[in-house]
MIFI-878564 format. One record per residue: residue number from 1; z, x, y of N, C-alpha, C in turn. Coordinates in steps of 0.02 Angstrom, whole numbers. Layout:
# MIFI-878564
+-----+--------+--------+---------+--------+---------+----------+--------+--------+---------+
|   n |   n_up | n_east | n_north |  ca_up | ca_east | ca_north |   c_up | c_east | c_north |
+-----+--------+--------+---------+--------+---------+----------+--------+--------+---------+
| NUM |      Z |      X |       Y |      Z |       X |        Y |      Z |      X |       Y |
...
+-----+--------+--------+---------+--------+---------+----------+--------+--------+---------+
END
This chain:
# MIFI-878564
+-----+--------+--------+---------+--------+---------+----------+--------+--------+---------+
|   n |   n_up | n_east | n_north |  ca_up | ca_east | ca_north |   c_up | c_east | c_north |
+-----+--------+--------+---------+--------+---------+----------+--------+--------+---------+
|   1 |  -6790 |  -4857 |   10435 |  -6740 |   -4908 |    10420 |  -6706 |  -4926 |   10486 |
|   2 |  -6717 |  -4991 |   10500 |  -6685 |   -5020 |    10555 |  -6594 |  -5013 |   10568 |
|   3 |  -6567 |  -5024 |   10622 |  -6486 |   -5008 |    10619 |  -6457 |  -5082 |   10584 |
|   4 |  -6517 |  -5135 |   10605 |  -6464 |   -5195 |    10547 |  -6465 |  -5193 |   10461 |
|   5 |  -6526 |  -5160 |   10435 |  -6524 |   -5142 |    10360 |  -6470 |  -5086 |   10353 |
|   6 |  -6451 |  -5043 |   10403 |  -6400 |   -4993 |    10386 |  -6353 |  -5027 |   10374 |
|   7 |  -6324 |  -5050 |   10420 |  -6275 |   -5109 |    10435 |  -6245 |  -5154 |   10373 |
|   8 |  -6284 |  -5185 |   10349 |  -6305 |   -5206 |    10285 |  -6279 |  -5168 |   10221 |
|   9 |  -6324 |  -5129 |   10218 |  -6297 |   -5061 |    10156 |  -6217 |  -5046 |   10161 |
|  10 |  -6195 |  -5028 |   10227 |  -6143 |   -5007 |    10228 |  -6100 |  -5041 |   10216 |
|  11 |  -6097 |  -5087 |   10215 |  -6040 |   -5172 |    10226 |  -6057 |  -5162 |   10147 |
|  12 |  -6116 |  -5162 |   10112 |  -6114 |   -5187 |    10053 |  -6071 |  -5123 |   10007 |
|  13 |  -6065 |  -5065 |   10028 |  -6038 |   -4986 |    10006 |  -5974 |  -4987 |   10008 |
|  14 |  -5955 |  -5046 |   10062 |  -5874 |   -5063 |    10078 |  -5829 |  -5045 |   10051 |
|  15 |  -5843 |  -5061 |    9980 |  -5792 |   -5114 |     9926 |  -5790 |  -5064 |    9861 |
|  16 |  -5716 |  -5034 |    9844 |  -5717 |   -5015 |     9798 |  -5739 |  -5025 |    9703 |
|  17 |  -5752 |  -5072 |    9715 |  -5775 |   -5120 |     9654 |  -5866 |  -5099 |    9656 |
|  18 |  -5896 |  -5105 |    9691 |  -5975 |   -5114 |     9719 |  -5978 |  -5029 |    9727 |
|  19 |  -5942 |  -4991 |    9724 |  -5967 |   -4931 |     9712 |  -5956 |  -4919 |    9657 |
|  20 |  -5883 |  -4926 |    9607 |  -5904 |   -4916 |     9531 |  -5956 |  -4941 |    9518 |
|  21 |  -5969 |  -5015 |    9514 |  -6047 |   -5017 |     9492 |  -6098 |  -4978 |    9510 |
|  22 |  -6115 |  -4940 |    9567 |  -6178 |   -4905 |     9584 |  -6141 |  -4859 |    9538 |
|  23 |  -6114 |  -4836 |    9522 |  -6062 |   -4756 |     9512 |  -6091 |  -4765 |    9409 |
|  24 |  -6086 |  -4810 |    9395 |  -6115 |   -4833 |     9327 |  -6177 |  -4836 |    9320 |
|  25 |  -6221 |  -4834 |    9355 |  -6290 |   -4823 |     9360 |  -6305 |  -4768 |    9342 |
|  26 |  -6272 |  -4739 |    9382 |  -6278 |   -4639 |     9384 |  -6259 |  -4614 |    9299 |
|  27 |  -6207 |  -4653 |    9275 |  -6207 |   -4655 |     9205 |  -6259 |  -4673 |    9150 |
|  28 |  -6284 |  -4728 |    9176 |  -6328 |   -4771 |     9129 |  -6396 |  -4740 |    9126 |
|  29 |  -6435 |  -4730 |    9216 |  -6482 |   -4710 |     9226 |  -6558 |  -4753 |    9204 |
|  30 |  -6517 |  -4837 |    9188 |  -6576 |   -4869 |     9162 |  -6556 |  -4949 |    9225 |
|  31 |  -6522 |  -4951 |    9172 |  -6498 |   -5026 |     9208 |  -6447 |  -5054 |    9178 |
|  32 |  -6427 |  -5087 |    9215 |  -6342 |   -5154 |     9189 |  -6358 |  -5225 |    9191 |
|  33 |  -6341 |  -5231 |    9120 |  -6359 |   -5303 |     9097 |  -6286 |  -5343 |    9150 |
|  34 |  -6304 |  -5400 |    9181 |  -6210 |   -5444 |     9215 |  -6159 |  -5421 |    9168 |
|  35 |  -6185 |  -5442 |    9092 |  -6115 |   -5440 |     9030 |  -6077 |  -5345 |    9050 |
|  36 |  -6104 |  -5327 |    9050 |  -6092 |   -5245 |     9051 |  -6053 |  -5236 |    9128 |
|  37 |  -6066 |  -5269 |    9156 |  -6043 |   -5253 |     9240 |  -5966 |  -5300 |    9223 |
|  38 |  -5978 |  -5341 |    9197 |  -5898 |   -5388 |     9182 |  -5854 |  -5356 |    9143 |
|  39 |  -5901 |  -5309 |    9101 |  -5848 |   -5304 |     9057 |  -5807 |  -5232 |    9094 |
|  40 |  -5864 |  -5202 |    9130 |  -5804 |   -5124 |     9164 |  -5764 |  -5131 |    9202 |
|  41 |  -5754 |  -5208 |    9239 |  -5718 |   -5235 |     9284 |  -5684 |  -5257 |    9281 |
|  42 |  -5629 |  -5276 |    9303 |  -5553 |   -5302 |     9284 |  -5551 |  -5359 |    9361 |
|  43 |  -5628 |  -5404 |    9350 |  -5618 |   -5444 |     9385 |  -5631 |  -5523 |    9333 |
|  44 |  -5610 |  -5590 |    9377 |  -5660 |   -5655 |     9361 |  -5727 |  -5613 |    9352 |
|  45 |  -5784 |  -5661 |    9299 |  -5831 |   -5682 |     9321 |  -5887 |  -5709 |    9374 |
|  46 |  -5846 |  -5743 |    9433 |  -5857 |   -5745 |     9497 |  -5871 |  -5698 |    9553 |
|  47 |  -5812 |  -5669 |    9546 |  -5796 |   -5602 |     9589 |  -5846 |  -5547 |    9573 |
|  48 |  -5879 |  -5537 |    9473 |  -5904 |   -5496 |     9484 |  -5974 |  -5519 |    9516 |
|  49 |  -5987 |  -5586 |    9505 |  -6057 |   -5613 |     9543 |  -6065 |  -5598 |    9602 |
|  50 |  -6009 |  -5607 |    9649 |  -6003 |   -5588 |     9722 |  -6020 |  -5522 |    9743 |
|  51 |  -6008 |  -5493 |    9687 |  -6024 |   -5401 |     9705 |  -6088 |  -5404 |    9698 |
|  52 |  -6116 |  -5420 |    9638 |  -6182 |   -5396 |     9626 |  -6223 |  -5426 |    9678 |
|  53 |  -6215 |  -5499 |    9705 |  -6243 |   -5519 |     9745 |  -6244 |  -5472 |    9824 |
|  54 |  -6209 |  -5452 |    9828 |  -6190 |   -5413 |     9897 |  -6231 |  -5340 |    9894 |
|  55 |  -6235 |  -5328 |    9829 |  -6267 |   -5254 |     9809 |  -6350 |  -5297 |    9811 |
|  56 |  -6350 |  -5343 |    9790 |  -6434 |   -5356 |     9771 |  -6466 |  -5381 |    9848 |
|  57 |  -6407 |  -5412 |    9907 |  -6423 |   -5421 |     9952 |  -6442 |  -5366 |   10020 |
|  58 |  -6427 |  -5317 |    9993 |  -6438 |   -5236 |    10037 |  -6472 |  -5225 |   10011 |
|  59 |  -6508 |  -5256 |    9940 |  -6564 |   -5230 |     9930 |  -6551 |  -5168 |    9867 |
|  60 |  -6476 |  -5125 |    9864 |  -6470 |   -5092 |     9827 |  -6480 |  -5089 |    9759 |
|  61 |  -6487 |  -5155 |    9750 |  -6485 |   -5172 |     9655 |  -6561 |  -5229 |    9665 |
|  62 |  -6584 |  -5215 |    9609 |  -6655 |   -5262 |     9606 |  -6643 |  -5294 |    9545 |
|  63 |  -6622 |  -5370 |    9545 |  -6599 |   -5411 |     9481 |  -6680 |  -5426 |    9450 |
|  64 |  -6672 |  -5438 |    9366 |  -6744 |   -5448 |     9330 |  -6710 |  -5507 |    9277 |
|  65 |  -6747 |  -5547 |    9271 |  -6739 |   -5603 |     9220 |  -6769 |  -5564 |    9159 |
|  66 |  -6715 |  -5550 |    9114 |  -6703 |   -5555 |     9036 |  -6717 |  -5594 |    8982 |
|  67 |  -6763 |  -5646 |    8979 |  -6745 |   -5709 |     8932 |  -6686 |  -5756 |    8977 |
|  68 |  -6626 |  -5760 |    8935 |  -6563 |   -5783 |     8962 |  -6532 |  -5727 |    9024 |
|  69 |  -6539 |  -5666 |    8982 |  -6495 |   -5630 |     9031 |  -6511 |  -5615 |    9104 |
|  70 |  -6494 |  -5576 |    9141 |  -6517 |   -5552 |     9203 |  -6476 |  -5456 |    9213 |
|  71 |  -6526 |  -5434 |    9220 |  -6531 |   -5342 |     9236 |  -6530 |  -5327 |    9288 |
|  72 |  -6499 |  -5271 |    9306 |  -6498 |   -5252 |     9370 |  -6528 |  -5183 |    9360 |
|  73 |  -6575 |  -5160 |    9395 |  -6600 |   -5101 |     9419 |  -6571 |  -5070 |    9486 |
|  74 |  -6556 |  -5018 |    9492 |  -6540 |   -4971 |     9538 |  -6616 |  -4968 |    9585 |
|  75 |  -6611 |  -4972 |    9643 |  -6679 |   -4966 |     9694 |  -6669 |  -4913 |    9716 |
|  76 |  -6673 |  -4854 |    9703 |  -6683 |   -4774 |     9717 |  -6692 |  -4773 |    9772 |
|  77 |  -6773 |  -4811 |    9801 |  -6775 |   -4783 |     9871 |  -6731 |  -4802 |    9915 |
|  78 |  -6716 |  -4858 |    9921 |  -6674 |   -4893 |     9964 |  -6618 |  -4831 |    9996 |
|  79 |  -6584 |  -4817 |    9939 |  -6517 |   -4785 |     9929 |  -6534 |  -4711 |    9953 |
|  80 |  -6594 |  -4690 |    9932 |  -6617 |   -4612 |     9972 |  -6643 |  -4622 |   10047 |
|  81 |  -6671 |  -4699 |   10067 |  -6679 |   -4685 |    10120 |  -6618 |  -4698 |   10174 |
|  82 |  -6578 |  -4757 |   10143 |  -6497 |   -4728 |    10178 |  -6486 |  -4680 |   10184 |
|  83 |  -6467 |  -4625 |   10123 |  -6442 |   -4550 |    10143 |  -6482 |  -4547 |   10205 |
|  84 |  -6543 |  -4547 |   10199 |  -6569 |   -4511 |    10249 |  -6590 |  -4515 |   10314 |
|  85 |  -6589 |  -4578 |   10327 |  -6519 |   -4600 |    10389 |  -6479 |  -4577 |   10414 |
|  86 |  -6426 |  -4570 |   10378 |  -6356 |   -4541 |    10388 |  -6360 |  -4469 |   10376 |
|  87 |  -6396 |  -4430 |   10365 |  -6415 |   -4383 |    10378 |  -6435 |  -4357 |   10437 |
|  88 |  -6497 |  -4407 |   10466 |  -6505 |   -4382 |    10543 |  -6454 |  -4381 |   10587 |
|  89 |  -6409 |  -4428 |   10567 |  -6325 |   -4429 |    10605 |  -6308 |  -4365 |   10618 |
|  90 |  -6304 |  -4338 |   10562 |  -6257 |   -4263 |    10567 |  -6303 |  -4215 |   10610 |
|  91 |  -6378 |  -4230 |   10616 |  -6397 |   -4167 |    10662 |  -6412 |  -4163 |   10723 |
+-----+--------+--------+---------+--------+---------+----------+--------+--------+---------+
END
């Protein structure tokens, strides 16, 4: 992983809002429909678009067309190969 995809991830990890959502994953362990991400949030509609977009733009979240809806999947590797990144940091 290059230092601008880190870069990336991290900016997107920023934001207290954009980690409850990953933090709900760990709950769900499947995926989050948008409706489900709006509703744990005590934001606009907008705002929560802005997140997910920022999470799907690091790559962390992989959006899937539903019919109407749209899903978000958690991208595992992505997120393990950050740790592990930031892992080599510490040694």
């Amino acid at each position: 992983m290059d230092n601008k995809k880190i870069e990336k991830i991290s900016r997107a990890l920023s934001d207290a809002n954009r980690i409850a959502i990953l933090q709900e994953f760990k709950k769900k362990k499947d995926c989050l429909y948008c409706a489900e991400v709006n509703d744990m949030l005590d934001l606009t509609q907008p705002s929560v678009s802005h997140h997910l977009k920022q999470l799907v733009d690091a790559e962390l979240l992989l959006p899937q067309k539903e019919g109407r809806n749209l899903k978000y999947v958690l991208n595992q590797q992505i997120l393990d190969d950050y740790i592990a990144c930031l892992t080599e940091l510490k040694d």
